[in-house]
C-alpha positions as CSV (number, residue, x, y, z in Angstrom):
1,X,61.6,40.3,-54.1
2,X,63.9,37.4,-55.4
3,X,66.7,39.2,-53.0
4,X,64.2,39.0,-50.3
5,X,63.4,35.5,-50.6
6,X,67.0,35.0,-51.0
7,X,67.7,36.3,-48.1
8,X,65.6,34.3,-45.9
9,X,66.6,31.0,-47.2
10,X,70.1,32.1,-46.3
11,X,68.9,33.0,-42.9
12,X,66.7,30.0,-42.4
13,X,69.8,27.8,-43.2
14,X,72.4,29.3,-41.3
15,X,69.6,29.2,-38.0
16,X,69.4,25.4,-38.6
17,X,72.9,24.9,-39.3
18,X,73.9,26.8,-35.9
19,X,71.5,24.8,-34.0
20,X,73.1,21.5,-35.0
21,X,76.1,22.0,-34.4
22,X,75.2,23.1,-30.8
23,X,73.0,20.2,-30.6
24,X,69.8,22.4,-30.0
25,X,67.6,19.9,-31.5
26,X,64.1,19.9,-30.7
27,X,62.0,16.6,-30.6
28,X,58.0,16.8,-30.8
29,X,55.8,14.9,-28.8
30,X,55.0,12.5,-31.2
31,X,59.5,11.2,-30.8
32,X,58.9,11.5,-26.9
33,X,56.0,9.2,-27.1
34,X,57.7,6.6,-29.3
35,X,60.7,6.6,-26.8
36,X,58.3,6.2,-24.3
37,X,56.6,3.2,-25.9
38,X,60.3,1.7,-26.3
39,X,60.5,1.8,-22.6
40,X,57.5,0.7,-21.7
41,X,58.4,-2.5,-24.2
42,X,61.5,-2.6,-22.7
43,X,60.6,-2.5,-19.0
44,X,57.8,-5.3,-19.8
45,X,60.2,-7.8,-20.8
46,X,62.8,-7.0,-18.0
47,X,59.4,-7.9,-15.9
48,X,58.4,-10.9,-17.5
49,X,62.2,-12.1,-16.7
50,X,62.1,-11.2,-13.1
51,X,58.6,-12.9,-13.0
52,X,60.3,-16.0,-14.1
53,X,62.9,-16.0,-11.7
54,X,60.7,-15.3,-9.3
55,X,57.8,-17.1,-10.0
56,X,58.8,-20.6,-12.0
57,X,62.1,-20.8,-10.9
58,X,62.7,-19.6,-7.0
59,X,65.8,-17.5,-8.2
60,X,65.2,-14.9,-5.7
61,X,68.7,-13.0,-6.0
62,X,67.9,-13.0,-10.1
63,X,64.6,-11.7,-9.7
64,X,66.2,-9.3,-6.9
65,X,68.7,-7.9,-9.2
66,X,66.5,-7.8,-12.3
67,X,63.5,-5.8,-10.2
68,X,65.7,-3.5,-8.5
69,X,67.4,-2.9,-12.1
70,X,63.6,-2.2,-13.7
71,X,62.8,0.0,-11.0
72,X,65.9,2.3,-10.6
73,X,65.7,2.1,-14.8
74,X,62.5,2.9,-15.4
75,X,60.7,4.6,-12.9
76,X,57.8,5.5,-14.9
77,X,56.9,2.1,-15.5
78,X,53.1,1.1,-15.4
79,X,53.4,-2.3,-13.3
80,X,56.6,-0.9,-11.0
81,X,54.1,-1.9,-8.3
82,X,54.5,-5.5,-9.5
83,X,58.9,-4.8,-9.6
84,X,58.8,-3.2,-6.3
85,X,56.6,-6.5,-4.6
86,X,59.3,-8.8,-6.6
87,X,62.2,-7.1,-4.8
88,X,60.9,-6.7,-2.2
89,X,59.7,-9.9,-1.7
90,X,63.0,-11.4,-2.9
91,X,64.8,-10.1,-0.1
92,X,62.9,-11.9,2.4
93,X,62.8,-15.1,0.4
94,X,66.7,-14.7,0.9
95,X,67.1,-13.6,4.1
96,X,64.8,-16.5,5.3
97,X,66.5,-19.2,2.8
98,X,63.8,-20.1,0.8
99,X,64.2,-20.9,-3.1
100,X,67.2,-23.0,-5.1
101,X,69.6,-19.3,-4.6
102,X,71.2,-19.2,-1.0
103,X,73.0,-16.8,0.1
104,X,76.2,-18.8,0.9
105,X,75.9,-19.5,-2.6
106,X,76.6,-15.6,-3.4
107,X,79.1,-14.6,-6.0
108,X,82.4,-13.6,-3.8
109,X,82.2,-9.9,-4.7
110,X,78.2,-9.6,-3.7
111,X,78.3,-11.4,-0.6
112,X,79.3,-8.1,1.1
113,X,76.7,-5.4,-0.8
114,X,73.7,-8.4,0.4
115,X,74.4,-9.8,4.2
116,X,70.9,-10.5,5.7
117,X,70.5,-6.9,7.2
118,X,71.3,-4.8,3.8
119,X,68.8,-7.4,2.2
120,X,66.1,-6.9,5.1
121,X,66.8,-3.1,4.8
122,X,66.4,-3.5,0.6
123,X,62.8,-5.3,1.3
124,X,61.6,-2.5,3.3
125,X,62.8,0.0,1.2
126,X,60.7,-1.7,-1.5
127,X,57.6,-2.9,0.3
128,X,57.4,0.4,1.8
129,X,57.6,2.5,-1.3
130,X,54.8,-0.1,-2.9
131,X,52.7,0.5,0.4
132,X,53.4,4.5,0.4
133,X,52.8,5.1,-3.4
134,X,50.6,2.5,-4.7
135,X,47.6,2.2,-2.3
136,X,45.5,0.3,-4.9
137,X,47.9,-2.2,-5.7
138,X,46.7,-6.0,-5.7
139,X,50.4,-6.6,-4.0
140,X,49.9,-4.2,-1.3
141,X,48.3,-6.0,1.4
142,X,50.8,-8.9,0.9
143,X,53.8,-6.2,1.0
144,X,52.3,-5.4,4.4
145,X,52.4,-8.4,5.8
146,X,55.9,-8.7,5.3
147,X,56.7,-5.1,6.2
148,X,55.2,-6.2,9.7
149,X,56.9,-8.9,9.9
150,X,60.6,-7.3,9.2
151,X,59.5,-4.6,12.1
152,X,60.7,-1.2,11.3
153,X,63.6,0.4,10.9
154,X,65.2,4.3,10.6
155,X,65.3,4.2,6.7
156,X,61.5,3.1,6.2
157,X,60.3,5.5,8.9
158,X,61.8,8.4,6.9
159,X,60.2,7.2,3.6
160,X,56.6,6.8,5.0
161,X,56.9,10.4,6.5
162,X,57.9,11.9,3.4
């Protein structure tokens, strides 16, 4: 009996010390929602920082980059409705030179990647997403508006027929 039990300690470590070293390592749900509070937390305060730059301060390329950050980073985020309307809305605010950031004013090595067309093209992109995937969002109707007002292009057609 003591050989059996023995025996299956033996086992039972050499099975856990296999699957460490190949990096086998299970995680419950309990560690996957933990890691998903962390994000959550996370993607919250990258929000509340593009809210400021887009809200209080009319830093629209800050809030641009921060938003389109948030949503590429966290695309399960509960508010990415809210990230998507801030980038999206960003890009118009650019493109039509409204806020204390202008364009002219670009960094050297991002006035390429955001001329007026690749920002126009970046708002509907957004806008069209929020439209397309979040019909009961309170930003929608505004995110429409502007979508109607940038006109259509190939890109956004594509997305709304997906």
């Amino acid at each position: 009996m003591k050989r059996f039990l023995v025996t299956m300690c033996l086992m039972t470590l050499a099975c856990g010390a296999a699957s460490a070293q190949t990096g086998a390592v299970t995680k419950g749900p309990d560690e996957m929602a933990v890691r998903d509070l962390d994000a959550e937390k996370s993607a919250r305060h990258e929000l509340e920082v593009a809210r400021t730059y887009f809200k209080n301060r009319k830093a629209y390329f800050s809030s641009l980059k921060r938003a389109d950050e948030l949503v590429a980073g966290y695309p399960e985020f509960s508010l990415i409705d809210e990230a998507l309307y801030m980038a999206g809305m960003s890009a118009v605010y650019l493109v039509e030179g409204k806020g204390k950031q202008k364009l002219a004013g670009l960094p050297p090595n991002t006035v390429k990647e955001y001329t007026p067309d690749a920002l126009r093209e970046l708002a509907r992109l957004h806008l069209s997403r929020l439209v397309k995937d979040y019909p009961e969002s309170e930003y929608r109707k505004e995110a429409e508006r502007a979508l109607a007002a940038l006109g259509a292009s190939a890109k956004t057609e594509e997305v709304r027929q997906q």
